[in-house]
N, C-alpha and C positions, 0 to 999 in steps of 0.2 A: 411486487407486493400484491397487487390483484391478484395472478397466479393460484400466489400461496393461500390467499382466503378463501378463493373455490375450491382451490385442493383441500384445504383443510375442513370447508363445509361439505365437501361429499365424503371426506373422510367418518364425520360423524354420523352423515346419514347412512351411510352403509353400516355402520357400529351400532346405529338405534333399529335397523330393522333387523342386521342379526341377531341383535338382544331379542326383538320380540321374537322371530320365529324361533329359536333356541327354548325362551322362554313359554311360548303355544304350547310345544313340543312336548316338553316336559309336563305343562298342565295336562296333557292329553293323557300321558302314560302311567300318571297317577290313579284313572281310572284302569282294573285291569279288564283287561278283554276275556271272558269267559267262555266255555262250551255252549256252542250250540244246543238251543231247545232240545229235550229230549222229546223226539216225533211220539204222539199219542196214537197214533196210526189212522187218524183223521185228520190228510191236510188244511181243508177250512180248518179246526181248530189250530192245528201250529201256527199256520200264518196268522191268526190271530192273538196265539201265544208270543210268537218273534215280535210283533209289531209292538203289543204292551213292553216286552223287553228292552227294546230300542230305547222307545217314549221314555222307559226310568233313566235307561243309561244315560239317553240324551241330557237329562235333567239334571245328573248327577256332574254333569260336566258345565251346565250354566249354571248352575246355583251349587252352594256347599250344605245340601239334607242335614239333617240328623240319621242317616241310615247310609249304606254301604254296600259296594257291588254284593256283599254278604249275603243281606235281605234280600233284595232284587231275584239273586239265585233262587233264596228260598222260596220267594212268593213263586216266581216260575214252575219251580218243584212243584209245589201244592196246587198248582194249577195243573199242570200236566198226571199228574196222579190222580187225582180227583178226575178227569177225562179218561184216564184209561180204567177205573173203577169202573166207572157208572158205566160204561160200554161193557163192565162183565158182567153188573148186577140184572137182576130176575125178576123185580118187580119196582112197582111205582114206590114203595115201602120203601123199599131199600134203596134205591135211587136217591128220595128226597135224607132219608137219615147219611146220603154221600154229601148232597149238598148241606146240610146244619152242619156237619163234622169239619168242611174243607172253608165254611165262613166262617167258625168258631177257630179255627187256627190262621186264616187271614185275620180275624180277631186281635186276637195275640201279638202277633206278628205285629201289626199295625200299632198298637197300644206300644210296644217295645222299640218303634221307631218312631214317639213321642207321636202318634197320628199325624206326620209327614207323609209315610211311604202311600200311601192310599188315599190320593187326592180326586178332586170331582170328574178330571180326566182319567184316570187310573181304574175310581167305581165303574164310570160308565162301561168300559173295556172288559174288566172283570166280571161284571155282573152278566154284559152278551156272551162270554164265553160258558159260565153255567149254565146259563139259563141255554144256549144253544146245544151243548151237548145234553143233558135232559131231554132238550124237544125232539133229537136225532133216537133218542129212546120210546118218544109219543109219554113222558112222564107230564109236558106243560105245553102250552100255545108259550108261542114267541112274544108275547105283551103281558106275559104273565112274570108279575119279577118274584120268583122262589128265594131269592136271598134273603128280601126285605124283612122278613120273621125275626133275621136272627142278626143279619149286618148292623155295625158299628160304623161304619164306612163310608 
């Protein structure tokens, strides 16, 4: 009769922890895995772009957002675009009307993901990547935040 109770209790424990890795699994693949950053053709900035990418993905995976690998894409997009703009534009002018244009649709964006997607961790990230490609222009110093005008964030 002893036997049969260890058998039977490792029976279940092996059945509780297949459930859960089965179940991991599954939680994982819900989020989906997307393309790779599109390279700005400044690596400081991608790896700063990939690392904010992570950060959301990561989050999306402990907690349940209001927002979706969807947004995450997008904000990446607008972030990698906005970097390879202002690396074409010609003057300080035009530089800063990249920067109001690319926070006024993080804007958006953000507003549309009930002001989840763009948390105090996320600002800070977003904000060094503008303000860094700008300074790679000589458009700002590095302690100068050019968002601040126009962010919601």
């Amino acid at each position: 009769m002893k036997k049969y109770s260890i058998l039977l209790i490792l029976l279940v424990v092996v059945a509780l922890v297949a459930g859960y890795v089965i179940y991991t699994s599954q939680e994982e693949s819900e989020i989906p895995k997307t393309e790779t950053v599109k390279l700005t053709g400044d690596q400081e900035i991608d790896v700063l772009i990939s690392k904010l990418k992570k950060s959301m993905e990561d989050y999306m995976r402990e907690a349940n957002p209001s927002y979706s690998q969807k947004e995450v894409d997008e904000c990446i997009s607008i972030l990698s675009e906005y970097t390879i703009s202002i690396y074409k534009s010609q003057s300080k002018k035009e530089g800063m009307e990249l920067v109001k244009s690319t926070v006024l649709k993080l804007n958006a964006l953000n507003e549309k993901c009930n002001l989840s997607l763009i948390e105090t961790n996320e600002r800070e990230q977003i904000a060094e990547i503008i303000i860094l490609a700008s300074h790679k222009m000589k458009y700002n110093s590095m302690d100068e935040d050019i968002t601040e005008e126009w962010r919601e964030w």
